[in-house]
C-alpha positions, -999 to 999 in steps of 0.1 A, spaced: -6 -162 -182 4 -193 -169 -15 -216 -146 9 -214 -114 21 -177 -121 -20 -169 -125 -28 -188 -89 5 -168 -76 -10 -135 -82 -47 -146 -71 -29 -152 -36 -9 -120 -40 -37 -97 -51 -65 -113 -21 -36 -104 6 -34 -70 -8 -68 -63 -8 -69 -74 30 -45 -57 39 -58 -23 27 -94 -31 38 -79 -36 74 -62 1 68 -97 16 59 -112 -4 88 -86 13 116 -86 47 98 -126 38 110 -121 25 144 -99 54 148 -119 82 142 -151 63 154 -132 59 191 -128 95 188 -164 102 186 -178 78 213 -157 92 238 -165 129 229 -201 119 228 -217 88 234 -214 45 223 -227 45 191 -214 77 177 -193 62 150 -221 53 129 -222 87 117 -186 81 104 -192 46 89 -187 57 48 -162 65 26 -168 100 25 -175 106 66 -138 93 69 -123 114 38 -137 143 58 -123 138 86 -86 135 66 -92 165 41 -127 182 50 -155 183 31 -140 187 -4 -119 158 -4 -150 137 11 -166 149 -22 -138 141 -45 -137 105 -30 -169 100 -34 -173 110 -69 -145 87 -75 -162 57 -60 -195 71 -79 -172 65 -113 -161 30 -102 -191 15 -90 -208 27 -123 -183 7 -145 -188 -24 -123 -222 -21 -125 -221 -18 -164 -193 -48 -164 -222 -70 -147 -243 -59 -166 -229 -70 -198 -221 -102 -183 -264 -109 -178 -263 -91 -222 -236 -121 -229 -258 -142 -218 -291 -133 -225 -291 -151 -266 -291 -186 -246 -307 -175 -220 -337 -161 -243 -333 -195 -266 -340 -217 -234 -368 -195 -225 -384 -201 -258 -378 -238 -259 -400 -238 -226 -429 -217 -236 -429 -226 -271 -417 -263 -273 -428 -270 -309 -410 -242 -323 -373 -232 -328 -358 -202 -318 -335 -203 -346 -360 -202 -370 -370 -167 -360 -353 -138 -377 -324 -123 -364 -343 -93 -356 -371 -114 -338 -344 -130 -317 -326 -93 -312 -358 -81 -299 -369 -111 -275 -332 -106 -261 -337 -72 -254 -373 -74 -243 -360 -103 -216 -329 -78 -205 -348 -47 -198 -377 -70 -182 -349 -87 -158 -335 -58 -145 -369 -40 -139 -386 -64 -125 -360 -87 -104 -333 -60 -101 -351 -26 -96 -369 -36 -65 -336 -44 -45 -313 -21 -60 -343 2 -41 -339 -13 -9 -330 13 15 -308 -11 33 -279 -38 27 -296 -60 51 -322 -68 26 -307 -85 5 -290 -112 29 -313 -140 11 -305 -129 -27 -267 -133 -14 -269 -160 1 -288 -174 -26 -261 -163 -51 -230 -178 -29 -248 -211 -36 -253 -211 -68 -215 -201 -72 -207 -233 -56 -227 -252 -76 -208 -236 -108 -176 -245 -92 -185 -275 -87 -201 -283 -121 -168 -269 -138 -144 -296 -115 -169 -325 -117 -168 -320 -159 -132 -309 -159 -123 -345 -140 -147 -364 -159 -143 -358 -196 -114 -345 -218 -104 -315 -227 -109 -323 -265 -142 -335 -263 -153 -299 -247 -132 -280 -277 -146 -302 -306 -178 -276 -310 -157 -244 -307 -160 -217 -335 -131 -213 -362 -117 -185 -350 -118 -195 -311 -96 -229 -327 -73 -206 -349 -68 -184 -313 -55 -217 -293 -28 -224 -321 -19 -184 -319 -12 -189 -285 7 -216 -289 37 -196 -306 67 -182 -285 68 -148 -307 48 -126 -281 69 -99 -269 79 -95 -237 69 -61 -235 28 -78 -244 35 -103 -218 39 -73 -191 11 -54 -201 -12 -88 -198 3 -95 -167 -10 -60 -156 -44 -63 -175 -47 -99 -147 -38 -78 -118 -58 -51 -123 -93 -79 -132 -80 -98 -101 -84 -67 -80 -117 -57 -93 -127 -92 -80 -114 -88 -49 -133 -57 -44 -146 -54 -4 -139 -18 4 -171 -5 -8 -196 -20 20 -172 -25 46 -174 4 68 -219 -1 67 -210 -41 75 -189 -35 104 -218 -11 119 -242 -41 114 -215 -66 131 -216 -39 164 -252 -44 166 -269 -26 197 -231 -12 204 -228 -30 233 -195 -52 230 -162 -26 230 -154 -13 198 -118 -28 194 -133 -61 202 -157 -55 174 -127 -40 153 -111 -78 161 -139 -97 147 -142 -77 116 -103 -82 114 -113 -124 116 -144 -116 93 -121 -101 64 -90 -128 70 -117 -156 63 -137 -138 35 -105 -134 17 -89 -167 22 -124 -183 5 -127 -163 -23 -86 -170 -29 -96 -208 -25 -128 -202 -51 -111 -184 -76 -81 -203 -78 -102 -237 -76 -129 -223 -105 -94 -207 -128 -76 -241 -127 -106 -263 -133 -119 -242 -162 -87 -234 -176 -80 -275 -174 -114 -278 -196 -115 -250 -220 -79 -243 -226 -72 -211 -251 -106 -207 -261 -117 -197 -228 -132 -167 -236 -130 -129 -222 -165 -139 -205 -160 -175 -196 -199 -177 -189 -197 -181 -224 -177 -210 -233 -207 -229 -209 -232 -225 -234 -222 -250 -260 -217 -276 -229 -247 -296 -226 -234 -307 -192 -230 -268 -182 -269 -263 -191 -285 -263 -153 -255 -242 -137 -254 -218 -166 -289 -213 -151 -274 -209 -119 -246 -183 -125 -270 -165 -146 -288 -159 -114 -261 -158 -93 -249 -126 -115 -282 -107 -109 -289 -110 -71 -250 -96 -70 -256 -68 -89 -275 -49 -61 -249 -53 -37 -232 -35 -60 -255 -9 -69 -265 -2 -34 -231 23 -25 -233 39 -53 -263 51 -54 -263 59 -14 -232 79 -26 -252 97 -55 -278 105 -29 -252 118 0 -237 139 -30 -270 154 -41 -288 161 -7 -258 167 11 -272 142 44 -271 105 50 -286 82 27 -303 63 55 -324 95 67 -339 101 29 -374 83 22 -378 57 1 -394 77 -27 -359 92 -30 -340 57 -30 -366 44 -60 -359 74 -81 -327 78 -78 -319 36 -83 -341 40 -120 -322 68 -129 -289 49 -120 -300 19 -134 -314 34 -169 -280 51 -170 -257 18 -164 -283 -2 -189 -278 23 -218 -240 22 -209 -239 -11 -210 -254 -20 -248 -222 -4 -265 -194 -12 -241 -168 -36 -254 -163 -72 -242 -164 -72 -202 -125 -84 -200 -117 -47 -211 -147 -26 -190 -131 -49 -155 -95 -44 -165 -102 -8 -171 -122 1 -135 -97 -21 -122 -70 -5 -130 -82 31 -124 -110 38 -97 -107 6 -76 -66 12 -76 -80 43 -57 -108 33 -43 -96 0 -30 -54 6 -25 -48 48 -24 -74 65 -3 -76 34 24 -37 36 26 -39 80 25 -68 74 55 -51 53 79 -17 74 71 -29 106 81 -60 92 112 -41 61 126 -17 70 151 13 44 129 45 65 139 45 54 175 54 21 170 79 -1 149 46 -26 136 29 9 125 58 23 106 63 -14 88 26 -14 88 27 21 70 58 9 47 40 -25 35 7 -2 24 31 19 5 44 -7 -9 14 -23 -21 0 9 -37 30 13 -58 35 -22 -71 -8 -18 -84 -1 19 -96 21 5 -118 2 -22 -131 -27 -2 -135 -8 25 -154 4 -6 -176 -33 -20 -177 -45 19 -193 -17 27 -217 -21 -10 -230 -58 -11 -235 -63 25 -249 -30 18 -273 -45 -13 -286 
């Protein structure tokens, strides 16, 4: 995809998302207002998930049906990240060596020395760094690991312009593999259909909105922004609005600023994983460190809905009343599940194009739109019916890119 068409779509794709999170977040406000006054301030907390508010459209089946859906969708992300730490665990493992074991070389091991050192460093990652706050009972625990990881992100951005400004492109590409050399000349030729050119175009859209994903914790956020309950909702319901508008417009400037910068650098050998094209930069070395932390303290942010969703499925209550024996077991189960998963998936391009394209097109575009068309009260007004119209909008043009995104991946 081209550079301008790919920073066209980035803008398109984050104004999507917020526009359909702000549909899920006054389905919310709706049925939360509807609560307090029948009861008392602070009632809507018991309607602040996914599956409270599919209740309250379809009853308690449909509640279930969402939520398996989301179940299914947060598992593949979880798995894509979690290939993303296995892609990067060989020089990750190599620089570990080098540290503990300066006088030898990690390429003089044997392959299956080196296979079982990777290994032994993944599974000892994720169960020592990742189990504990994936176990967390709350998302408020882990506002240090994301801050934390929103740094180091800006330090990779950064260490991508700073390298993409300050040497040339060829010098980066001189190391690259045959094949990654013979790919740049094949995508140099003009004989790619224009039927494959659609069905990339789709396989973009469908990544971008994976990226964009910030449905899932929405709802448990914007009960942590009310606090004690004590400002009105709608003026809570305005800051969240301002929250979202600003969250979106950041991650548009991030994305499109890290995309032209490393596209400027690598070129067509950037790889399905781009993580990866930073390991034969020397430069790249200390925020390849970064990122590969980065990627781990966002992984529970991740994991945390869908296993309170597992847990509201299987005990039939909120996940917030269970005890913390529950949330431990049911986090190593997950996790042991997503880890196994993850060892035979394909490369992390296809596992984010494919969640993106299926569960997050519902997740993220078709139940927030089929919410706040059957809870908000739209048809009074002419701003809800174009309101209403836009959403609809929106959730056809994905549809189609994500049925484009499915047939094209499981065809090829």
């Amino acid at each position: 995809m081209p550079v301008p068409q790919a920073v066209a779509m980035v803008v398109v794709v984050g104004a999507c998302m917020a526009s359909t999170a702000l549909a899920l977040l006054h389905a919310h406000v709706h049925v939360a207002q509807k609560h307090e006054l029948s009861t008392f301030v602070g009632a809507g907390r018991n309607v602040a998930s996914y599956r409270s508010v599919a209740i309250e459209v379809a009853g308690p089946r449909f509640g279930d049906a969402v939520s398996v859906v989301m179940a299914v969708g947060i598992f593949g992300g979880c798995v894509g990240v979690i290939r993303i730490v296995r892609d990067m665990m060989p020089h990750m493992t190599k620089l570990l060596y080098g540290v503990f074991y300066p006088s030898r070389r990690f390429d003089e091991l044997s392959g299956r020395s080196q296979q079982l050192l990777e290994n032994a460093l993944l599974w000892g990652t994720f169960l020592v760094v990742v189990f504990p706050l994936c176990s967390l009972k709350a998302l408020s625990g882990l506002r240090i690991p994301n801050c934390v990881g929103f740094v180091f992100s800006l330090v990779l951005i950064g260490a991508v312009v700073y390298r993409s400004e300050t040497h040339d492109t060829l010098d980066v590409l001189s190391g690259r593999a045959p094949i990654e050399r013979s790919l740049r000349g094949a995508s140099d030729t003009s004989t790619i259909s224009t039927a494959f050119q659609f069905s990339r175009f789709a396989q973009s859209v469908s990544i971008y909105s994976y990226a964009f994903t910030m449905h899932l914790n929405l709802l448990p956020l914007f009960v942590q922004l009310r606090g004690s309950f004590d400002s009105p909702l709608q003026e809570s319901a305005a800051r969240m609005t301002r929250c979202i508008a600003c969250v979106t417009s950041l991650c548009v400037a991030l994305y499109i600023t890290f995309g032209v910068f490393a596209a400027r650098l690598y070129g067509a050998t950037t790889r399905g994983n781009v993580l990866v094209n930073l390991v034969s930069d020397s430069f790249m070395q200390l925020p390849l460190i970064a990122v590969f932390i980065t990627v781990l303290v966002s992984f529970p942010p991740l994991f945390h809905p869908g296993r309170c969703i597992v847990e509201e499925l299987i005990h039939r209550r909120p996940a917030a009343d269970l005890p913390t024996r529950s949330h431990v077991q049911t986090a190593a189960i997950l996790l042991l599940a997503e880890l196994f998963v993850a060892i035979w998936v394909p490369g992390i391009e296809v596992v984010f194009a494919l969640v993106g394209a299926s569960t997050t097109v519902l997740i993220c575009y078709v139940f927030p739109v089929v919410m706040f068309s059957a809870l908000w009260p739209w048809r009074s007004t002419g701003v809800g019916w174009a309101s209403c119209i836009l959403l609809c909008g929106i959730v056809a043009f994905v549809a189609v890119m994500g049925i484009q995104t499915i047939t094209f991946l499981l065809s090829s």
